[in-house]
C-alpha positions as CSV (number, residue, x, y, z in Angstrom):
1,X,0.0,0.0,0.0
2,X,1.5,3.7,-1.0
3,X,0.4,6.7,0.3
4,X,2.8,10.0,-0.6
5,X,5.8,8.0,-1.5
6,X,5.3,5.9,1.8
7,X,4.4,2.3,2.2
8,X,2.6,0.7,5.1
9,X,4.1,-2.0,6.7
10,X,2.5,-4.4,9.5
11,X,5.0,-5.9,12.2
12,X,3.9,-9.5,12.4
13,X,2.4,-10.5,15.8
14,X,4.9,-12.5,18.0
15,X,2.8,-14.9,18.3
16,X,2.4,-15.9,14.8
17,X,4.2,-19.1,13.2
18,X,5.8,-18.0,10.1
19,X,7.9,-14.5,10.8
20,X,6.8,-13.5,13.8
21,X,8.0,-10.0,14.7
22,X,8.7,-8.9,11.2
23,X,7.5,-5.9,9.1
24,X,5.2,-7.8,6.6
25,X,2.5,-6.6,3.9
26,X,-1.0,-6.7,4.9
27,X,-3.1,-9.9,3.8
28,X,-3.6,-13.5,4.1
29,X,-4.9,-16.7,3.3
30,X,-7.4,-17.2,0.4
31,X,-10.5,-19.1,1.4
32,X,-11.1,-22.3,-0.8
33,X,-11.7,-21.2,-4.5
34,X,-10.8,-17.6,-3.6
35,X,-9.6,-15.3,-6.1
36,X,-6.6,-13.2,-5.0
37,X,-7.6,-9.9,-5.5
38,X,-10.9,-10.9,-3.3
39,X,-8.6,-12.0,-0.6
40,X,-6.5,-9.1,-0.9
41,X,-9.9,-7.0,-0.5
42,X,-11.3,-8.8,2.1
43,X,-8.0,-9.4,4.4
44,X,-7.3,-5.5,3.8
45,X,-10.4,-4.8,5.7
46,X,-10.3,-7.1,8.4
47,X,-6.5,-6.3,9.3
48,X,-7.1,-2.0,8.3
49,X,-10.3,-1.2,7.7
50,X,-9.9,0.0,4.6
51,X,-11.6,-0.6,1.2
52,X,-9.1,-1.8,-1.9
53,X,-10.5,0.5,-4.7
54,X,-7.0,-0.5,-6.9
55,X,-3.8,-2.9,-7.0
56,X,-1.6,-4.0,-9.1
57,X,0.1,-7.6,-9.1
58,X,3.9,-7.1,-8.0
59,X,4.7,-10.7,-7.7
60,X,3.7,-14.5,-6.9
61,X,5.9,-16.4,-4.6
62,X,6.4,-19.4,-3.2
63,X,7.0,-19.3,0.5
64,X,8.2,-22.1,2.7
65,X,6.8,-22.3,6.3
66,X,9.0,-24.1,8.0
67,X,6.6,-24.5,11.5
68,X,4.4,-26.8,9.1
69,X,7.0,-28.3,6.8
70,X,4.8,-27.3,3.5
71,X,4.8,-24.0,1.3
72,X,2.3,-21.6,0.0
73,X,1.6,-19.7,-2.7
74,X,2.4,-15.6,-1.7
75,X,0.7,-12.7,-3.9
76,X,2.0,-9.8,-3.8
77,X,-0.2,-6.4,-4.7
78,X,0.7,-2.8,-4.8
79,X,-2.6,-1.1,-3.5
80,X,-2.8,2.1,-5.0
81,X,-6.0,3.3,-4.0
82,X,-8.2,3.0,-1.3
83,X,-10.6,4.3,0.9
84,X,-11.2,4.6,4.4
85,X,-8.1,5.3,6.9
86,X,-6.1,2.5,7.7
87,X,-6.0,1.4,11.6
88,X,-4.6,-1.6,13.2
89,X,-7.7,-3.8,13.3
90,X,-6.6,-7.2,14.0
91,X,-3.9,-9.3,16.1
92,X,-2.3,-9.9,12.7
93,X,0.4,-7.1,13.6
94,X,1.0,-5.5,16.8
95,X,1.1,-2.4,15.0
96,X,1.6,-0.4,11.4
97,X,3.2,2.2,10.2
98,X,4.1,4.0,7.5
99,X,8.2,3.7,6.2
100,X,10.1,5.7,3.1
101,X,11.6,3.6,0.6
102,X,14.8,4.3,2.4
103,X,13.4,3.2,6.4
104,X,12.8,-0.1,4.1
105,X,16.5,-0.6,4.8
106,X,16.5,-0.1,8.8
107,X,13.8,-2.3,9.3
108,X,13.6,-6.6,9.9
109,X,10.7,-7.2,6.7
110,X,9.7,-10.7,6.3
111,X,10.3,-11.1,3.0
112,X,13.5,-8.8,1.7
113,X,12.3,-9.6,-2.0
114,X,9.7,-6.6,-1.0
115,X,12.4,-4.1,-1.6
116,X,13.6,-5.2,-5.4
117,X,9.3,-4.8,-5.7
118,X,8.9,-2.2,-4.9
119,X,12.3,-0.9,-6.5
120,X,10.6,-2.2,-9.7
121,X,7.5,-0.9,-9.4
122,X,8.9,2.8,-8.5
123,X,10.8,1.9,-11.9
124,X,7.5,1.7,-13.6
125,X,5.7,4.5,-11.7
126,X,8.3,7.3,-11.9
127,X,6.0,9.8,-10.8
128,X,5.4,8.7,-7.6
């Protein structure tokens, strides 16, 4: 999510299995048959209360979670437009915040690939 050059970041509840404590993206798991922008909506809600009005695919990934020995299938968006104000709404993260492409570098993310992403999609957005 971008919002004046800044992206929100959620930092992963301790108590979850796969990166706890680490700045992640907000979403989640897809619901059986789920399509992944209608996760992306609905998970955006529940975790920020906001409503996805655009995104744009960054990536898919395959992610290994090593507390269940399997992987998972990881889809990454760019929301670019919402509405509402995002708020922590969940015990997904302990908190959020908002970082500058260059906090990116100060902070523990859960998946560093985030940062050639975004680097990529800046590349394609130079206006922003």
């Amino acid at each position: 999510m971008i919002r004046k050059n800044k992206f929100l970041f959620g930092k992963r509840s301790n108590k979850k299995t796969w990166a706890p404590g680490l700045w992640d993206i907000v979403g989640g798991k897809s619901l059986k048959y789920e399509h992944p922008l209608l996760t992306l909506a609905r998970e955006t809600f529940e975790e920020i209360g906001v409503i996805v009005l655009n995104a744009e695919l960054l990536s898919s990934v395959n992610i290994t979670d090593e507390s269940k020995a399997g992987f998972f299938e990881y889809h990454i968006y760019m929301i670019t437009a919402y509405q509402g104000k995002p708020v922590n709404c969940s015990k997904e993260h302990s908190k959020i915040k908002w970082f500058s492409r260059d906090e990116l570098n100060e902070i523990s993310l859960a998946l560093p690939h985030y940062l050639c992403m975004i680097d990529d999609w800046l590349k394609k957005n130079p206006e922003l």
